[in-house]
N, CA, C, O and CB atoms as a CASP TS submission, in Angstrom:
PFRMAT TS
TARGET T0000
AUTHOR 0000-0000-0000
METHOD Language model
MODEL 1
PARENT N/A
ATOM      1  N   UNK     1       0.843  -1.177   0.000  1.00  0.00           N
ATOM      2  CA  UNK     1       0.000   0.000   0.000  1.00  0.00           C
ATOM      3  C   UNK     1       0.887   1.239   0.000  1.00  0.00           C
ATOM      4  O   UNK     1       1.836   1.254   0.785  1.00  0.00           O
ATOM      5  CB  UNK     1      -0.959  -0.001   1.218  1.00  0.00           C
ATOM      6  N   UNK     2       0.676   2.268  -0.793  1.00  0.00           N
ATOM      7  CA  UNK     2       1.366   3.179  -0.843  1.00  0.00           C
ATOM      8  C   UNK     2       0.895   4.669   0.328  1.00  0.00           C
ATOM      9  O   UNK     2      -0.164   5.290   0.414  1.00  0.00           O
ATOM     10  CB  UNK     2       1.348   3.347  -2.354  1.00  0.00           C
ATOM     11  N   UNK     3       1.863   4.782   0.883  1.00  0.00           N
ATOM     12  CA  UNK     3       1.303   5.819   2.301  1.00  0.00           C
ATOM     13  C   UNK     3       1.360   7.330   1.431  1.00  0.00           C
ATOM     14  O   UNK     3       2.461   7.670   0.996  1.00  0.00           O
ATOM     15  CB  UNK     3       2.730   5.826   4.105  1.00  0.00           C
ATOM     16  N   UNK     4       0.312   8.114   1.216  1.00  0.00           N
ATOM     17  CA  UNK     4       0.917   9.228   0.757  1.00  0.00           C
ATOM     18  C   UNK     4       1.571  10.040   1.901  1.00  0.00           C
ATOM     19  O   UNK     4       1.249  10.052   3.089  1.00  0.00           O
ATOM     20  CB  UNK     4      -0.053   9.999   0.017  1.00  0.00           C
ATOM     21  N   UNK     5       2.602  10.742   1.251  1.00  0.00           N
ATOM     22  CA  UNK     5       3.278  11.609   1.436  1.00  0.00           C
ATOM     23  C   UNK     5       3.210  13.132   0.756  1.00  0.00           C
ATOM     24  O   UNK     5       2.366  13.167  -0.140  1.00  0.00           O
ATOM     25  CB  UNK     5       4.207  11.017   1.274  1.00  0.00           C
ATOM     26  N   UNK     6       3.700  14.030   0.908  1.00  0.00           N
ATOM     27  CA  UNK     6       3.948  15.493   0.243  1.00  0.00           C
ATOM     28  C   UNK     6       5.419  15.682   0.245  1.00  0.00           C
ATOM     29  O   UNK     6       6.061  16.272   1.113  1.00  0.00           O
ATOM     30  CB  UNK     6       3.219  16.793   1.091  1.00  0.00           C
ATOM     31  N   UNK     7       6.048  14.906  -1.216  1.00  0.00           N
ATOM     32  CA  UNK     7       7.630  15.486  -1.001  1.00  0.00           C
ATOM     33  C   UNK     7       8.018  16.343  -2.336  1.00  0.00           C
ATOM     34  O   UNK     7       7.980  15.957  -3.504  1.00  0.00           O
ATOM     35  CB  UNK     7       8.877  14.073  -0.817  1.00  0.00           C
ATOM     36  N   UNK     8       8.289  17.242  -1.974  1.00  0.00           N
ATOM     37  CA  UNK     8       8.430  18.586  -3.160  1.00  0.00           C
ATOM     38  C   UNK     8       9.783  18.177  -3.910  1.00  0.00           C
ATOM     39  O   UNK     8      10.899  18.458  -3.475  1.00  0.00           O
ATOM     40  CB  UNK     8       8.649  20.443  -2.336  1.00  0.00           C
ATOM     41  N   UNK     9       9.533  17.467  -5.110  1.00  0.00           N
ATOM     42  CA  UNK     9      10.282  17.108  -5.912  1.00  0.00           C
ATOM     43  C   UNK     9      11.171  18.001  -6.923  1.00  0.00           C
ATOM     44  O   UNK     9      10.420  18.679  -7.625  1.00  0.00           O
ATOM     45  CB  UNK     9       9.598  16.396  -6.397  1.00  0.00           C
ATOM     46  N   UNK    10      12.486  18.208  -7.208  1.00  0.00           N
ATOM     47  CA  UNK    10      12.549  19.019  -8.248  1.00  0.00           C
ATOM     48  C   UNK    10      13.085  18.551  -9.278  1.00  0.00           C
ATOM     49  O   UNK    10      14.148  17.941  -9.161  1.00  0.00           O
ATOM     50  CB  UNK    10      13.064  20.020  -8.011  1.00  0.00           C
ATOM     51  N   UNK    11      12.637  18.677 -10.214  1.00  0.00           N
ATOM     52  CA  UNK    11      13.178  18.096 -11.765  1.00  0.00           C
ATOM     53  C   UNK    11      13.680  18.908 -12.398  1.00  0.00           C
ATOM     54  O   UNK    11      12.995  19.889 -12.688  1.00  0.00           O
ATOM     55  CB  UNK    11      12.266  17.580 -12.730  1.00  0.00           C
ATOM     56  N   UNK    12      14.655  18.853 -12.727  1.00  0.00           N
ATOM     57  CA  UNK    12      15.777  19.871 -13.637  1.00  0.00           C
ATOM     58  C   UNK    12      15.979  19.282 -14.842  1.00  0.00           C
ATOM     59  O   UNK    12      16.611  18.233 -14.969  1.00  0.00           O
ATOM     60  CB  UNK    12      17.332  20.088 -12.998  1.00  0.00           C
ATOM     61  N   UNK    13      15.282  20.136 -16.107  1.00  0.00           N
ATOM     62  CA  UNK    13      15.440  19.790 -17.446  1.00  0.00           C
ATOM     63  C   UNK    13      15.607  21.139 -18.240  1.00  0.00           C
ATOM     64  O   UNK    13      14.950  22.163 -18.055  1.00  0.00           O
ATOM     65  CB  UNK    13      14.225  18.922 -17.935  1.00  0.00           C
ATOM     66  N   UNK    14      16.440  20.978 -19.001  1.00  0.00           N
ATOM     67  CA  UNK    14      16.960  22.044 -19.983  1.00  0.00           C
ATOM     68  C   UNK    14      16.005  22.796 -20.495  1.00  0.00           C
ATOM     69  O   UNK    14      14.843  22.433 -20.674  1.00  0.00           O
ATOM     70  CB  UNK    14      17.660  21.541 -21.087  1.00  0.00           C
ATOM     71  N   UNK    15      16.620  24.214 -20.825  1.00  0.00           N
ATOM     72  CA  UNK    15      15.584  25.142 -20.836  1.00  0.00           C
ATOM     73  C   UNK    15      15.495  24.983 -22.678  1.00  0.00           C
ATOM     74  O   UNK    15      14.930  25.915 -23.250  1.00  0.00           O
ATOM     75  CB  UNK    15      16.041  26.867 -19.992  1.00  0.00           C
ATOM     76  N   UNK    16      15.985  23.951 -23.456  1.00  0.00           N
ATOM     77  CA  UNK    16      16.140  23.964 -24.525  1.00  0.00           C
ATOM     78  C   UNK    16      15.298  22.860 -25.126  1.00  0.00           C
ATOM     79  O   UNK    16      15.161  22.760 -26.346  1.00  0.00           O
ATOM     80  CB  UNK    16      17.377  23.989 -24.713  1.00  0.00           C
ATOM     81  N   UNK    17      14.632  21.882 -24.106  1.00  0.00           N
ATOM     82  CA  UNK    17      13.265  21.363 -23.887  1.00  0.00           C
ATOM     83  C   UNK    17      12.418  21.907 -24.161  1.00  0.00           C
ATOM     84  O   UNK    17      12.313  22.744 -23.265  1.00  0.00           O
ATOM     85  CB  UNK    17      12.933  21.101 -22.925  1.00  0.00           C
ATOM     86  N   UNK    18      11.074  22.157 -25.337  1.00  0.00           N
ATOM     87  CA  UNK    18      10.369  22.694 -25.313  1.00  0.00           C
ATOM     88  C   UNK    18       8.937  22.413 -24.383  1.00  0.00           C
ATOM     89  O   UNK    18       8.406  21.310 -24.250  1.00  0.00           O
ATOM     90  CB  UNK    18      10.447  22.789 -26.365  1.00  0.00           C
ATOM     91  N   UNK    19       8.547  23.467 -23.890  1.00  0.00           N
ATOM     92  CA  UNK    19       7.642  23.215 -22.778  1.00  0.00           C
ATOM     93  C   UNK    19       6.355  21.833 -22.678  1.00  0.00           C
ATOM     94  O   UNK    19       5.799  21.324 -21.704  1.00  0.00           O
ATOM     95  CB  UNK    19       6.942  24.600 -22.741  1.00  0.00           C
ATOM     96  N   UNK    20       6.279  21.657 -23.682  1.00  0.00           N
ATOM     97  CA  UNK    20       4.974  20.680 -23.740  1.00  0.00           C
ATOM     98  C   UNK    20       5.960  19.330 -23.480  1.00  0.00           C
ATOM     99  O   UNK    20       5.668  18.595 -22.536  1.00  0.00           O
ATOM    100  CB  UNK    20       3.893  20.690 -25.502  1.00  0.00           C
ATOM    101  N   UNK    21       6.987  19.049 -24.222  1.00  0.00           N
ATOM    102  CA  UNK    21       8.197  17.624 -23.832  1.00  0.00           C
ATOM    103  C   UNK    21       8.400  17.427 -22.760  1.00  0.00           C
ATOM    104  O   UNK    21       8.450  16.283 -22.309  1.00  0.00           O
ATOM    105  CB  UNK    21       9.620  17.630 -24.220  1.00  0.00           C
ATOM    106  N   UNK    22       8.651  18.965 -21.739  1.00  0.00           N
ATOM    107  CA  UNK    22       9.305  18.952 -20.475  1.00  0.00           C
ATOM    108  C   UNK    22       8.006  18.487 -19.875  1.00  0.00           C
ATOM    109  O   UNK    22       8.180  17.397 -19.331  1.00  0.00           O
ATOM    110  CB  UNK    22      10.040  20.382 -19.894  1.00  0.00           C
ATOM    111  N   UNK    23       7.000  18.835 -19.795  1.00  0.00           N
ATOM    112  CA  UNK    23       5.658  18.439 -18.925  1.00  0.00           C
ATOM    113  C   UNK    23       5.437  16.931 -19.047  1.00  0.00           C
ATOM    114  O   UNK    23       4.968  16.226 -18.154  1.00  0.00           O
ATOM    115  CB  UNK    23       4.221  19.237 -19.493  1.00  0.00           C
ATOM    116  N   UNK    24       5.934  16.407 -20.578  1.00  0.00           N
ATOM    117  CA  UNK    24       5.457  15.016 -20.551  1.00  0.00           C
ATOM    118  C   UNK    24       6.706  14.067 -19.536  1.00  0.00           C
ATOM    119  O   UNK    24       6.554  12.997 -18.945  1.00  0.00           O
ATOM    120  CB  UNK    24       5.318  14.437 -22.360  1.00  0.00           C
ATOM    121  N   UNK    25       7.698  14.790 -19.620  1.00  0.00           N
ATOM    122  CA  UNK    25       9.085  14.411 -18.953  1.00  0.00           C
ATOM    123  C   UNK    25       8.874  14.174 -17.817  1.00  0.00           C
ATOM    124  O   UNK    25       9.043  13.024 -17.413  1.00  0.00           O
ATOM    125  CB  UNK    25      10.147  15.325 -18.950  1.00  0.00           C
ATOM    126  N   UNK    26       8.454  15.152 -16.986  1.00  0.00           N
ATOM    127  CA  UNK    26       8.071  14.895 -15.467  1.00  0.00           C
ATOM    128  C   UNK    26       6.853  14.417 -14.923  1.00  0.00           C
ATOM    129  O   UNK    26       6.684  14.245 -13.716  1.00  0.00           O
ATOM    130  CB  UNK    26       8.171  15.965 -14.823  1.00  0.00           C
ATOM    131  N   UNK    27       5.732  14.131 -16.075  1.00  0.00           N
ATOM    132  CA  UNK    27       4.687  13.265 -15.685  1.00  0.00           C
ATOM    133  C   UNK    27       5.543  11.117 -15.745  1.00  0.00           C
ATOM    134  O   UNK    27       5.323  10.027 -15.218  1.00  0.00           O
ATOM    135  CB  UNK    27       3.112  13.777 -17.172  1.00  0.00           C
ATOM    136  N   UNK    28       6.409  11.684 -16.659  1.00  0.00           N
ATOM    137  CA  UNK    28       6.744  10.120 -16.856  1.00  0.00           C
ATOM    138  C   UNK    28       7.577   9.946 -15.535  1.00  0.00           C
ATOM    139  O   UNK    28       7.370   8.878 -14.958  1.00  0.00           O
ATOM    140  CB  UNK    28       7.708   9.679 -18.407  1.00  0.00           C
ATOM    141  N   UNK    29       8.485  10.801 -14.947  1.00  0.00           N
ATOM    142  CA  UNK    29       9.612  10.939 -14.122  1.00  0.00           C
ATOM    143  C   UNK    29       8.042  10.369 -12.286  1.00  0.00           C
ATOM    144  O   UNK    29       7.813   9.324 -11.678  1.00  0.00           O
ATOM    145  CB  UNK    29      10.679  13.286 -14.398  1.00  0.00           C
ATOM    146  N   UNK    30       7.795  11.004 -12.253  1.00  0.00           N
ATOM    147  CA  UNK    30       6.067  11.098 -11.174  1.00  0.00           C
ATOM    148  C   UNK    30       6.012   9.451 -11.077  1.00  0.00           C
ATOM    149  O   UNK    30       6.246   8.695 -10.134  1.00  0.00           O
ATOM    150  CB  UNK    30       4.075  11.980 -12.275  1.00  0.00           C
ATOM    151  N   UNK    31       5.593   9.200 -12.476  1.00  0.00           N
ATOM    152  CA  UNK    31       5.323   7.968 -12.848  1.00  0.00           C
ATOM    153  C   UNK    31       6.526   6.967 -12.427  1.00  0.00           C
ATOM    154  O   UNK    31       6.023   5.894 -12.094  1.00  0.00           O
ATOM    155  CB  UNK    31       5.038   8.004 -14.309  1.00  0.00           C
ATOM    156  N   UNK    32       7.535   6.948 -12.353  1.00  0.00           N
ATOM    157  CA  UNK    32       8.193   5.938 -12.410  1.00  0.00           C
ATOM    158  C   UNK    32       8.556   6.293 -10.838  1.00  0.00           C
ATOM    159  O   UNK    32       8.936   5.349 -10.145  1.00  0.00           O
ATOM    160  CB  UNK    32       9.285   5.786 -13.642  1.00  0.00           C
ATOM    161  N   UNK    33       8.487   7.224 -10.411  1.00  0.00           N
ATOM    162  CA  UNK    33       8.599   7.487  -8.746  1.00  0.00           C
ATOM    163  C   UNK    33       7.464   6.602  -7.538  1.00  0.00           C
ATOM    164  O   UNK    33       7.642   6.012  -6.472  1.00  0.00           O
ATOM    165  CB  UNK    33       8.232   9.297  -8.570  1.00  0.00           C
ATOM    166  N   UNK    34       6.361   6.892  -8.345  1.00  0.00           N
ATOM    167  CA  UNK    34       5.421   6.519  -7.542  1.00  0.00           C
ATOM    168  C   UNK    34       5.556   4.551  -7.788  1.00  0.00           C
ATOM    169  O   UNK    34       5.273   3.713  -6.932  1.00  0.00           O
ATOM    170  CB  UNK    34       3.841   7.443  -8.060  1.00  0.00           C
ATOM    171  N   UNK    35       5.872   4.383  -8.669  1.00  0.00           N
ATOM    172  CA  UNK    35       6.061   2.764  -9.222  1.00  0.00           C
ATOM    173  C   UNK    35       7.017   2.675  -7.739  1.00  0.00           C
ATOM    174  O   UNK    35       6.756   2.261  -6.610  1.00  0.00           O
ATOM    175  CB  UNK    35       7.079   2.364 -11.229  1.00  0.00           C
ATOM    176  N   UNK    36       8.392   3.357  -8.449  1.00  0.00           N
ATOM    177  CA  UNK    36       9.687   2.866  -6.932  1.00  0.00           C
ATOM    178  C   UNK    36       8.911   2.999  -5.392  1.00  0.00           C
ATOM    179  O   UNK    36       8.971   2.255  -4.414  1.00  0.00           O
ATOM    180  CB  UNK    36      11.401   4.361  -6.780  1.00  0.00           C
ATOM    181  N   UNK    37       8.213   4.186  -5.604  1.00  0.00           N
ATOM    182  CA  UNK    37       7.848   4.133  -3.836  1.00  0.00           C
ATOM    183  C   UNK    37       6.979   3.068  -3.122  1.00  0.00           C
ATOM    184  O   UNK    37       7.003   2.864  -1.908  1.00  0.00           O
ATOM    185  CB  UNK    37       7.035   5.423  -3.417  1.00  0.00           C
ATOM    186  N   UNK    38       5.941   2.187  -4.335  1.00  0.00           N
ATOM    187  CA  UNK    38       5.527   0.816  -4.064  1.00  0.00           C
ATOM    188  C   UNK    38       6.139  -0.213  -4.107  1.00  0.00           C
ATOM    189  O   UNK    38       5.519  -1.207  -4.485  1.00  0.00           O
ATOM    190  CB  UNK    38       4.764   0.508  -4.625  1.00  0.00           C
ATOM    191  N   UNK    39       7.330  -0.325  -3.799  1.00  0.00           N
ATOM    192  CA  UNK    39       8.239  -1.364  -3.477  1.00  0.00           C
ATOM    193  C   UNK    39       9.424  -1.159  -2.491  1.00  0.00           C
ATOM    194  O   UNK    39       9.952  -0.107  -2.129  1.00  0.00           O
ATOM    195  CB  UNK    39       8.751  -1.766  -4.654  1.00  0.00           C
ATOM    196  N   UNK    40       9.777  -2.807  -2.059  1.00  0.00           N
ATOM    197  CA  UNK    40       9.949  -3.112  -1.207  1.00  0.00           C
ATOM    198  C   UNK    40      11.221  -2.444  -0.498  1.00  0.00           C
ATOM    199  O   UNK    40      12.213  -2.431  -1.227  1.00  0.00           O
ATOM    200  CB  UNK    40       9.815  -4.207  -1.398  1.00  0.00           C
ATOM    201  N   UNK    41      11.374  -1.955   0.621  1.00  0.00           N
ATOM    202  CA  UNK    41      12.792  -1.335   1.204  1.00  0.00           C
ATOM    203  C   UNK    41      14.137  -2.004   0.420  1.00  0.00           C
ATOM    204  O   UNK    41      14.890  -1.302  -0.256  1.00  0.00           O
ATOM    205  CB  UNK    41      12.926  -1.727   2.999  1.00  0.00           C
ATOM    206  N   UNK    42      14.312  -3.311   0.586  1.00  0.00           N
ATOM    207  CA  UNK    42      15.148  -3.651  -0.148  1.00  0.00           C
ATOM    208  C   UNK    42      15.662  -3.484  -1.343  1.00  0.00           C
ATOM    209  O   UNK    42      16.773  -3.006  -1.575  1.00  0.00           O
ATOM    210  CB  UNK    42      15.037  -4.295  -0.103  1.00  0.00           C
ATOM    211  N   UNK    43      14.677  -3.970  -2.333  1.00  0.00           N
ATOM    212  CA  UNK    43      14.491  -3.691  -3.623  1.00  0.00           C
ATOM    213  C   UNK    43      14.420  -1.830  -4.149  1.00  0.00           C
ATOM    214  O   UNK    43      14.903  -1.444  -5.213  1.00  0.00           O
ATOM    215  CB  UNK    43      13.112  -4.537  -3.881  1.00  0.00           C
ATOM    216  N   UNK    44      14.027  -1.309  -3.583  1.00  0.00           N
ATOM    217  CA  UNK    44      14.390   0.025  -3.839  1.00  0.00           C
ATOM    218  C   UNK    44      15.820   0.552  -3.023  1.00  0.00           C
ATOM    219  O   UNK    44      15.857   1.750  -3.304  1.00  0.00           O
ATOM    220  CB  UNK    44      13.110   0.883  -3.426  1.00  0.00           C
ATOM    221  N   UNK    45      16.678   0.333  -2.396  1.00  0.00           N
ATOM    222  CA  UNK    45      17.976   0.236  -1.937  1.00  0.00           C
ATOM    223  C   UNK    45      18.742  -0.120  -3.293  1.00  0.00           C
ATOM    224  O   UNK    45      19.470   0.604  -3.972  1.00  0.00           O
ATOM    225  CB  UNK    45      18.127  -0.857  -0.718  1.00  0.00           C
ATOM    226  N   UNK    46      18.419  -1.250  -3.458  1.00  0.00           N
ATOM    227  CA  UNK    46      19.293  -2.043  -4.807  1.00  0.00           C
ATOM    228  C   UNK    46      18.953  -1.046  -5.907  1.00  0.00           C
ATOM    229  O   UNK    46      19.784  -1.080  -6.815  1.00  0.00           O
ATOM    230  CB  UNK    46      18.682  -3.860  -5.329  1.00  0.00           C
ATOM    231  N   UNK    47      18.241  -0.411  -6.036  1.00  0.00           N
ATOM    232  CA  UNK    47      17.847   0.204  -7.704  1.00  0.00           C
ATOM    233  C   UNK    47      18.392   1.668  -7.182  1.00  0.00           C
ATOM    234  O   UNK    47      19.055   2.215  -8.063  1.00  0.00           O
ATOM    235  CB  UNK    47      15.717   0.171  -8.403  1.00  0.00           C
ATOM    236  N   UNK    48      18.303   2.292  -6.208  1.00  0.00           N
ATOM    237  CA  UNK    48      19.237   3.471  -5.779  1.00  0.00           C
ATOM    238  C   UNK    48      20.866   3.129  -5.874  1.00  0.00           C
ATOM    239  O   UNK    48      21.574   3.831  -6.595  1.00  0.00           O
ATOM    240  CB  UNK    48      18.866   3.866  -4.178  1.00  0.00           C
ATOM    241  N   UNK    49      21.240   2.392  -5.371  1.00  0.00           N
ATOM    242  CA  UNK    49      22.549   1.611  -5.624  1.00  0.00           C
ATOM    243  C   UNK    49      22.751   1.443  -6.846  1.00  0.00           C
ATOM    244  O   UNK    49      23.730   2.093  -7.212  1.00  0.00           O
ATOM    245  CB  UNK    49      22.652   0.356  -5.070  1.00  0.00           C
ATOM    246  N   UNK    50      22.165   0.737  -7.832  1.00  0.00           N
ATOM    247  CA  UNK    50      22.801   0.670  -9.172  1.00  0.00           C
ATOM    248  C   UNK    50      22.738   1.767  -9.881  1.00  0.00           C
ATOM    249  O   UNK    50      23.532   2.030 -10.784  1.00  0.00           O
ATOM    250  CB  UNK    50      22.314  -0.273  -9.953  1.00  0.00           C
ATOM    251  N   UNK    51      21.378   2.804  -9.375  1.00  0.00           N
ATOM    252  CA  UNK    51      21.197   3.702 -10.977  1.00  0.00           C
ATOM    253  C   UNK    51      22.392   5.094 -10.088  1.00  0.00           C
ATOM    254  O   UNK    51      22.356   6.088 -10.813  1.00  0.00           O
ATOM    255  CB  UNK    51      18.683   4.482 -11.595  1.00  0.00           C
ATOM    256  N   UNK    52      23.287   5.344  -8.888  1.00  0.00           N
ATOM    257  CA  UNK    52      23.587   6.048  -8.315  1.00  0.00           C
ATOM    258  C   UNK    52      25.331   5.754  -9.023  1.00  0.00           C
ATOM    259  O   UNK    52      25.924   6.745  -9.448  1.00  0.00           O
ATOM    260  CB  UNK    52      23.008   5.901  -6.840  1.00  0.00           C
ATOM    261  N   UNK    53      25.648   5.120  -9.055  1.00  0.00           N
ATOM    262  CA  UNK    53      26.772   4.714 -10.096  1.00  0.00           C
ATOM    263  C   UNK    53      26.695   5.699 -11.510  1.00  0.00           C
ATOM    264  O   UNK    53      27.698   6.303 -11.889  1.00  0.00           O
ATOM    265  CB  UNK    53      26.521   2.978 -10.548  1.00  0.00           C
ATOM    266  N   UNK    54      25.905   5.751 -11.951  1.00  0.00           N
ATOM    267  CA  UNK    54      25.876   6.511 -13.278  1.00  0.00           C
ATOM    268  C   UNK    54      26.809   8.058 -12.683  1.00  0.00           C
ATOM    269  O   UNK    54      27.082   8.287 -11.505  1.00  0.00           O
ATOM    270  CB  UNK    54      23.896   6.818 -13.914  1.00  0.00           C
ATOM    271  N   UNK    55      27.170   8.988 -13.933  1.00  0.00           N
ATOM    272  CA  UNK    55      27.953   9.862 -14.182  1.00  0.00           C
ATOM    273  C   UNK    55      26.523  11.021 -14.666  1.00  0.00           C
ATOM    274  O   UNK    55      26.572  12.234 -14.869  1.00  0.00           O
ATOM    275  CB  UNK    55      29.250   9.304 -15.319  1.00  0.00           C
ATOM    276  N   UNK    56      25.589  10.277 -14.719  1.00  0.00           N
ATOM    277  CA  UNK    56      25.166  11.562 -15.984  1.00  0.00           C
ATOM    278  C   UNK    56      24.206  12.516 -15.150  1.00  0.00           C
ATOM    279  O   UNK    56      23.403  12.044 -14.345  1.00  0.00           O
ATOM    280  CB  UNK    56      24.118  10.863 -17.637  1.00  0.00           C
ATOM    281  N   UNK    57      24.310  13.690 -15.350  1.00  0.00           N
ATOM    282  CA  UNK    57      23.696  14.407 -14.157  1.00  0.00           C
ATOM    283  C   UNK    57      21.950  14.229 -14.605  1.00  0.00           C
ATOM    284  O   UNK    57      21.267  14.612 -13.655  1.00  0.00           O
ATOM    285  CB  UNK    57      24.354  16.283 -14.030  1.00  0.00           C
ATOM    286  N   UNK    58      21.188  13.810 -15.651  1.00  0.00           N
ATOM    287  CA  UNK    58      19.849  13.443 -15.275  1.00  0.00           C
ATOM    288  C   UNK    58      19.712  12.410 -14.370  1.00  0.00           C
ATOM    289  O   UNK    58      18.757  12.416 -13.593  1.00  0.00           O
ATOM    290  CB  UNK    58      19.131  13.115 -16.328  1.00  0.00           C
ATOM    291  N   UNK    59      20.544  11.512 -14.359  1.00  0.00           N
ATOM    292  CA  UNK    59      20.134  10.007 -13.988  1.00  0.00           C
ATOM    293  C   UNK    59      20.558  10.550 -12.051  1.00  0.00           C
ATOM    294  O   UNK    59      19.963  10.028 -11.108  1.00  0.00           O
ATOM    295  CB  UNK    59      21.488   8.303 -15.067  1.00  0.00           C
ATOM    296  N   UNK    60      21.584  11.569 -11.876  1.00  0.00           N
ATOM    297  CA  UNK    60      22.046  11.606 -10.582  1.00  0.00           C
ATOM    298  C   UNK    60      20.429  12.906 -10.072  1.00  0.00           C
ATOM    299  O   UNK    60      20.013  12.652  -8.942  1.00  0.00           O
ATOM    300  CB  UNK    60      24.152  12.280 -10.507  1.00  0.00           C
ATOM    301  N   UNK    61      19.862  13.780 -10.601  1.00  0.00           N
ATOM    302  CA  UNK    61      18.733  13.999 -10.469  1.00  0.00           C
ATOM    303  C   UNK    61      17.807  13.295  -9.683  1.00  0.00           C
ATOM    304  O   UNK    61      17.447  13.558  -8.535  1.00  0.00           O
ATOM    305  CB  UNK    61      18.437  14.059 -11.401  1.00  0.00           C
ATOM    306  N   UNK    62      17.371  12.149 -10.594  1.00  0.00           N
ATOM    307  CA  UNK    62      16.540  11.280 -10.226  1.00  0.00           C
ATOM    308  C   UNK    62      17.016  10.483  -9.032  1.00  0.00           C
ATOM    309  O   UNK    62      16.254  10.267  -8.090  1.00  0.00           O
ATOM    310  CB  UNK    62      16.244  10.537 -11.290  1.00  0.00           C
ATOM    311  N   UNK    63      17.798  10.206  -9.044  1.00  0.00           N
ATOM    312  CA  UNK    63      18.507   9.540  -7.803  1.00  0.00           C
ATOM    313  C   UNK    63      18.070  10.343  -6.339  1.00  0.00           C
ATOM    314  O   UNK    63      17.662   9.815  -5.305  1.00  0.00           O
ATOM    315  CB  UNK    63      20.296   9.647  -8.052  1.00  0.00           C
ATOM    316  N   UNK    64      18.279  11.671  -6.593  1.00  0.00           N
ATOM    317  CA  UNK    64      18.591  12.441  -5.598  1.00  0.00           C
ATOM    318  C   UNK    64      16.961  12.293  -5.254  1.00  0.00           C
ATOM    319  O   UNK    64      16.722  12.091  -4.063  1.00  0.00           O
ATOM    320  CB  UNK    64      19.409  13.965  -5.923  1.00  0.00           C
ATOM    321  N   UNK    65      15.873  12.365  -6.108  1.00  0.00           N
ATOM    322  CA  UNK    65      14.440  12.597  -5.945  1.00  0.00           C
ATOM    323  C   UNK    65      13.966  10.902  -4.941  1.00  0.00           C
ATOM    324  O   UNK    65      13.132  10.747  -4.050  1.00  0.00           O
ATOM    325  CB  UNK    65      13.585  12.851  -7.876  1.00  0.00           C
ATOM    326  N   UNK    66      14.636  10.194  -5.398  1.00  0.00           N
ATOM    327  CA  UNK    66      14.227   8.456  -5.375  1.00  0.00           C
ATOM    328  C   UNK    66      14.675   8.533  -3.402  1.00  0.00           C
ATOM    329  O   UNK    66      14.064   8.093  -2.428  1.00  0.00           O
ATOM    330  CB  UNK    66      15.752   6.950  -6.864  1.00  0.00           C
ATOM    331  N   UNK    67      15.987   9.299  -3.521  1.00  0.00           N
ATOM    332  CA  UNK    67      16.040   9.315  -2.191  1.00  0.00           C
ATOM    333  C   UNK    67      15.563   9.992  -0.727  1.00  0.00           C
ATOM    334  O   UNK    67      15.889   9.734   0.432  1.00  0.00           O
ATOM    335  CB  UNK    67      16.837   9.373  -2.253  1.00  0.00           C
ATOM    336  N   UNK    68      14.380  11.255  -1.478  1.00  0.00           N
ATOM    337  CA  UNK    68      13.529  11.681  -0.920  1.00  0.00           C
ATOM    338  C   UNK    68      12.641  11.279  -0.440  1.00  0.00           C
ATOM    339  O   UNK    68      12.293  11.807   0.615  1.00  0.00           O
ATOM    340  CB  UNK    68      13.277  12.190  -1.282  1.00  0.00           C
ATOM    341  N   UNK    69      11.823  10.112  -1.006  1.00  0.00           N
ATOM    342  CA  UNK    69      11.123   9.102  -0.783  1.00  0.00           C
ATOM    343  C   UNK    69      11.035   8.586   0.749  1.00  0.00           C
ATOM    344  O   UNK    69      12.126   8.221   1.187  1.00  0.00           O
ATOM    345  CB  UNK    69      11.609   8.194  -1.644  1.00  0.00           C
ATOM    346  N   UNK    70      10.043   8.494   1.568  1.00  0.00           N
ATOM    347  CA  UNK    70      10.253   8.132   3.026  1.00  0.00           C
ATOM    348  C   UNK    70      10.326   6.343   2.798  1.00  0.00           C
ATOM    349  O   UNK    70       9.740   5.644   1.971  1.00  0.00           O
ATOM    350  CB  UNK    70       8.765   8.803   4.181  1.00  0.00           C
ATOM    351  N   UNK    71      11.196   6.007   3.782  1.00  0.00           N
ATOM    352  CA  UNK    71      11.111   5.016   3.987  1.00  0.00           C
ATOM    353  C   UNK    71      10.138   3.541   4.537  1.00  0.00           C
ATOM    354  O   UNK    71      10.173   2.311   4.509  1.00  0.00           O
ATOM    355  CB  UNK    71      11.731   5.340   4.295  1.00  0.00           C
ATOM    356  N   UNK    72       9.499   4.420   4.909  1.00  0.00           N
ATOM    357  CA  UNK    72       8.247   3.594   5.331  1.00  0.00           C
ATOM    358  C   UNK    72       6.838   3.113   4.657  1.00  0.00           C
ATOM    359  O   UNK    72       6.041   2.438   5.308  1.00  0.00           O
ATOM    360  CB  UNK    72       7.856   4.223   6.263  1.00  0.00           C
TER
END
């Protein structure tokens, strides 16, 4: 069961994104957040761990958002 929360997320995408892309960007980004926050402590540890390895500053973004996420 997913507990809501209120965590003020920020998504940083280029201002060279045109506005309607960037909106679909962070509905998909929402989307794949709320997926991670229905799973298991463990299993979301392991997927912070692997995708936190990357270099590329979107992927370290998301990371940073994934780890906002309460634990409970």
């Amino acid at each position: 069961m997913i507990n809501e929360h209120y965590v003020n997320f920020g998504f940083t995408l280029s201002d060279k994104i045109p506005k309607e892309i960037a909106l679909e960007f962070v509905a998909i980004r929402q989307f794949a957040i709320a997926v991670f926050a229905s799973l298991e402590p463990h299993k979301r540890e392991a997927i912070i761990d692997t995708l936190s390895k990357s270099e590329s500053p979107e992927m370290k973004d998301i990371v940073k958002n994934l780890k906002l996420i309460p634990k409970s």
